[in-house]
C-alpha positions as CSV (number, residue, x, y, z in Angstrom):
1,X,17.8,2.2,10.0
2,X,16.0,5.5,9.5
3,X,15.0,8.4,11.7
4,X,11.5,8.1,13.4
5,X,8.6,9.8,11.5
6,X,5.9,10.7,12.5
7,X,4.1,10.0,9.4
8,X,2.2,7.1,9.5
9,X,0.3,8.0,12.1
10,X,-0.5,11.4,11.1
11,X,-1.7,9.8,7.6
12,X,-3.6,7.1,9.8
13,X,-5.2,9.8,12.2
14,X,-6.3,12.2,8.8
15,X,-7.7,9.1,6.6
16,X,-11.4,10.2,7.6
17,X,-10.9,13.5,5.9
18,X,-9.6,11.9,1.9
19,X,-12.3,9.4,2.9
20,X,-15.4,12.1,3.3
21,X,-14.3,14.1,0.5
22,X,-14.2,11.6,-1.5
23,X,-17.7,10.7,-0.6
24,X,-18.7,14.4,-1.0
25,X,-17.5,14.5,-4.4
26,X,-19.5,11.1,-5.4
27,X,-22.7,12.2,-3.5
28,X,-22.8,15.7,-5.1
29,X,-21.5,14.2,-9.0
30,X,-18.5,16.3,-9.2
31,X,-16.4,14.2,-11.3
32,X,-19.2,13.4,-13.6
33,X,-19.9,17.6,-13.9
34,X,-16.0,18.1,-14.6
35,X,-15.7,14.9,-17.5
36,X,-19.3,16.7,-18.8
37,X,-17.4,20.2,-19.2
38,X,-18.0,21.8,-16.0
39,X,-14.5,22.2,-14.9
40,X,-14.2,25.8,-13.1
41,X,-15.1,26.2,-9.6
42,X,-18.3,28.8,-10.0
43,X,-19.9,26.0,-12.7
44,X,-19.3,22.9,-10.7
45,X,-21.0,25.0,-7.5
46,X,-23.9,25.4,-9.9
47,X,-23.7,22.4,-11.4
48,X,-24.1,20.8,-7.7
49,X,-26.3,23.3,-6.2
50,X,-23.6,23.8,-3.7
51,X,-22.0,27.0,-3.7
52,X,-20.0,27.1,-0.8
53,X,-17.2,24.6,-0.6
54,X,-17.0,23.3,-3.9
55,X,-14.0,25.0,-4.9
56,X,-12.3,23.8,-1.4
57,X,-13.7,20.1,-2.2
58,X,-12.2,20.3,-5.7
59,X,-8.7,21.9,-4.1
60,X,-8.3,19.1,-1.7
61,X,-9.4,16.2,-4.3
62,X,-6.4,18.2,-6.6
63,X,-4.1,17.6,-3.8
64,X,-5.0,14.3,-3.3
65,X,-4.5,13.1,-6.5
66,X,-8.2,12.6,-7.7
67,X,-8.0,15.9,-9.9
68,X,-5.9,17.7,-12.1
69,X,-5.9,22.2,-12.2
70,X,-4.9,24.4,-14.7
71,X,-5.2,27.4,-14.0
72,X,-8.8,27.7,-13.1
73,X,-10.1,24.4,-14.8
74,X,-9.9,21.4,-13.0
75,X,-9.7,17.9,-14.9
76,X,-10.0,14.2,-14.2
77,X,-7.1,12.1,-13.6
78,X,-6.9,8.3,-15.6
79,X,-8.2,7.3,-12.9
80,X,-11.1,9.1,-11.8
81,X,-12.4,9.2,-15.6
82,X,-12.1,4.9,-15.3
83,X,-13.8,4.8,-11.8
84,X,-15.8,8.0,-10.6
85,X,-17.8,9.7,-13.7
86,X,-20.9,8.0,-14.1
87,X,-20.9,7.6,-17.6
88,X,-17.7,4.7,-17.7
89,X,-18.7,1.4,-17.4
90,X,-16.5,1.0,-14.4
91,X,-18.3,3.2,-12.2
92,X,-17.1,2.7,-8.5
93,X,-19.1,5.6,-7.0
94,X,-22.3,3.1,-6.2
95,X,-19.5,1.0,-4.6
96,X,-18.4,4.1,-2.3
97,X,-21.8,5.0,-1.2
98,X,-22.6,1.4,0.2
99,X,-19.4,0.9,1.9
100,X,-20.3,4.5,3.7
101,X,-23.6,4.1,3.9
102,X,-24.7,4.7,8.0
103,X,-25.2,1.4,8.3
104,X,-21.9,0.5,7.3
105,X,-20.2,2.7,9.9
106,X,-20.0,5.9,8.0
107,X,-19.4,9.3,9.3
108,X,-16.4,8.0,11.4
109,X,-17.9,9.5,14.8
110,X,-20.2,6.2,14.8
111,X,-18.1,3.7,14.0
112,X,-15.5,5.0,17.2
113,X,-17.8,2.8,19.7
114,X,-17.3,-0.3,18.2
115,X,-13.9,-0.4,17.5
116,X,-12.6,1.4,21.0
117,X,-14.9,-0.9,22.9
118,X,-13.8,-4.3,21.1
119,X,-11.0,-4.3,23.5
120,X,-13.1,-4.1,26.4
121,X,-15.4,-6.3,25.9
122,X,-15.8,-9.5,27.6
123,X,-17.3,-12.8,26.8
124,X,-19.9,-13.7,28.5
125,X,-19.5,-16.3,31.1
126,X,-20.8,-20.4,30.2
127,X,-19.0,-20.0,26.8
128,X,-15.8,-22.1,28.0
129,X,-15.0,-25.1,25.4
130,X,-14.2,-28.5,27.4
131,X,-10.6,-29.3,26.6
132,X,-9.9,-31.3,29.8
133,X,-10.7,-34.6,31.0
134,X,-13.0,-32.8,33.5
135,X,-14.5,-31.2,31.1
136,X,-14.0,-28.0,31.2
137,X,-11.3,-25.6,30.6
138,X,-10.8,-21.4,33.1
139,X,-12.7,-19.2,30.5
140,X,-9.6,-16.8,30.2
141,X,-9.4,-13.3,30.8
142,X,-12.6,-12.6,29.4
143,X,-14.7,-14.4,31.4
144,X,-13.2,-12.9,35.5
């Protein structure tokens, strides 16, 4: 048996952040700016009119795996080239912006309600199945 680590919920309580800047790099193009040739951190913030941050974005997607660096020039991995530049044919970037779209949840902050409350919720009452020969069976916990 090993040790206890604390791991897996620090990885669990930091998903949010791999999860926006992943979104961040797909909404502003960056993988498709570094497979076009704009692989240094001053022409990818010009490339997608954001100045500030884009060389902290591209750091972190490095570090998570999403990026290679060289020196100052980033590159895409396999994977990114298959799935997040716009010009492969198995694009997956429309695929992130729908499943984070705000009606899906996104931004983390609104999607907090539903899940905490889901616990807490109760059934309202009259919903009770009849699986007795009177008829009727106690509605549970959810329904006191």
């Amino acid at each position: 048996m090993s040790d206890p680590s604390p791991a897996l919920f620090l990885d669990t309580v930091n998903a949010y952040q791999r999860t926006e800047a992943l979104l961040a790099a797909v909404e502003l193009d960056l993988f498709t700016h570094v497979a076009a040739g704009r692989d240094t951190a001053p022409a990818l913030a010009t490339a997608c009119a954001a100045p500030r941050g884009v060389r902290i974005l591209a750091d972190h997607l490095t570090l998570l795996g999403f990026l290679r660096k060289s020196g100052d020039r980033y590159a895409l991995t396999p994977d990114s080239a298959a799935f997040l530049d716009r010009a492969s044919p198995a694009y997956l970037g429309g695929a992130v912006e729908f499943l984070l779209a705000p009606g899906c949840g996104r931004r983390f902050g609104s999607s907090r309600t539903p899940f905490a409350g889901a616990g807490r919720r109760r059934r309202p009452r009259g919903r009770c199945r009849p699986t007795t020969r009177s008829g009727w069976r106690s509605p549970g916990p959810w329904g006191r």
